[in-house]
Structures are given as C-alpha cells and as structure tokens.
C-alpha positions as CSV (number, residue, x, y, z in Angstrom):
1,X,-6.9,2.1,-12.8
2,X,-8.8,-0.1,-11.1
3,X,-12.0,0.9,-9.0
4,X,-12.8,-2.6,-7.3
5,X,-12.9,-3.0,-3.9
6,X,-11.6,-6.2,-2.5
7,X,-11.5,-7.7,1.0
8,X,-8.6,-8.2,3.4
9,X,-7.6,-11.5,2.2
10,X,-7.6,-10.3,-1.6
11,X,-5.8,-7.1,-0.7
12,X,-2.8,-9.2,1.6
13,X,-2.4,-11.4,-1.4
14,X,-2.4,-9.0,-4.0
15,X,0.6,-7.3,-1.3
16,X,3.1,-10.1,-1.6
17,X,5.2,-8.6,-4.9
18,X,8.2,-9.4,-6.4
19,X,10.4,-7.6,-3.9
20,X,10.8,-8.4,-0.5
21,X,11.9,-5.4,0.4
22,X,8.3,-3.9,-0.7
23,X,6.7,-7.4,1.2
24,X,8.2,-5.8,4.2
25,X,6.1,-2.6,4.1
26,X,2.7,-3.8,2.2
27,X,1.7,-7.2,3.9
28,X,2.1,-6.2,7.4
29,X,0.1,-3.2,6.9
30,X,-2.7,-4.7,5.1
31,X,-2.7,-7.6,7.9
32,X,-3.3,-4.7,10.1
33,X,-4.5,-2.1,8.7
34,X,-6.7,-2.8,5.3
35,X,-9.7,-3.3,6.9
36,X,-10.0,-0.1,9.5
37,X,-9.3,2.1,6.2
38,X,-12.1,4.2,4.8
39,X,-13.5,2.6,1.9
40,X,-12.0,5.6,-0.4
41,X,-8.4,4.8,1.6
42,X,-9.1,0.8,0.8
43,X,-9.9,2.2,-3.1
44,X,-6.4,3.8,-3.1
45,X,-4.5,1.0,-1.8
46,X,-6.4,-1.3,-4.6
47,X,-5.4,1.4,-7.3
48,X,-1.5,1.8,-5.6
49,X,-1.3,-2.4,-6.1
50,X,-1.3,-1.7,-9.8
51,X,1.5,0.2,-9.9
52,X,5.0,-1.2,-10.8
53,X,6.8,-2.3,-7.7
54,X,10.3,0.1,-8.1
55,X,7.5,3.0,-8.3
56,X,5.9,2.0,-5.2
57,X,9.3,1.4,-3.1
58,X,10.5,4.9,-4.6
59,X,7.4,6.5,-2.8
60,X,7.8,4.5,0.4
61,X,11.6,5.4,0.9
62,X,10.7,8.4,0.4
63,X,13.4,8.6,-3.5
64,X,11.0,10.9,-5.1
65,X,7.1,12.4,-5.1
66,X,4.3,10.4,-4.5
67,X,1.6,11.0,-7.1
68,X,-1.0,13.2,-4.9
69,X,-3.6,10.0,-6.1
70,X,-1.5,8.2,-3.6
71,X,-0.3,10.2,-1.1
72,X,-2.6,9.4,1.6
73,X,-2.3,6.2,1.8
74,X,1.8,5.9,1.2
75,X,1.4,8.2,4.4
76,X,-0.7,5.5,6.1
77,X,2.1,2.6,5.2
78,X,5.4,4.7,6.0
79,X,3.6,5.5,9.2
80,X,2.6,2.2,10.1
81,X,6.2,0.6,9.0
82,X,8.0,3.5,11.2
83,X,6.0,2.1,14.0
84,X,7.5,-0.8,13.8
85,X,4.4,-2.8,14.0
C-alpha cells in the first residue's frame, strides 16, 4: 500500500468511487474532515482509498471486521456520517 500523502483536494477526488452509496460517506467527510486529521490518520485514509469499494462499504455498514490497519479511521467516517454532517 501506498505511503503518499496527498492534500485535501487529491484526497476528495480520489473519494468519489464507483458507488454512490460509498460517495455518500467518503466525500463529505474528506470535505470536512481530511485536513484536521493527524498526518498518520490522513496516511490511513490514503491507504483505505486503495481498497476495493464493496470492502470499504462492508467496513462502513458495519457487514463485517474492519482490518485493525483501518479501524481508526472507518471510526472517524461512521462517526462523522452518523452526525449527519
């Protein structure tokens, strides 16, 4: 996996995926969110964008275990999208 770091921008692009179901959760939060995160939190979210999108819904809905790599930062986005902001 990936250890770039990219900037907001990059990050909110590379968030719009194939399903607009996961659109819902990732571009939102990385409008709001991507640049407050700790650089290692900014690392994961890089590294969870290269996953395959029915993986990353899976660990969002909460359909099975989120790889302990990731779980941080799926934290992060199910809290933000349960906020409703």
């Amino acid at each position: 996996m990936s250890t770039e770091t990219f900037n907001r921008n990059q990050a909110i692009w590379r968030s719009r995926r194939g399903l607009l179901e996961l659109d819902l959760y990732l571009t939102p939060f990385a409008e709001a969110c991507f640049e407050d995160l700790s650089r290692e939190l900014q690392r994961q979210y890089g590294e969870l964008l290269e996953c395959e999108d029915p993986e990353i819904l899976d660990w969002l809905k909460g359909g099975v275990s989120v790889p302990c790599d990731y779980s941080e930062i799926v934290a992060k986005i199910k809290e933000f999208s349960q906020r409703g902001s």
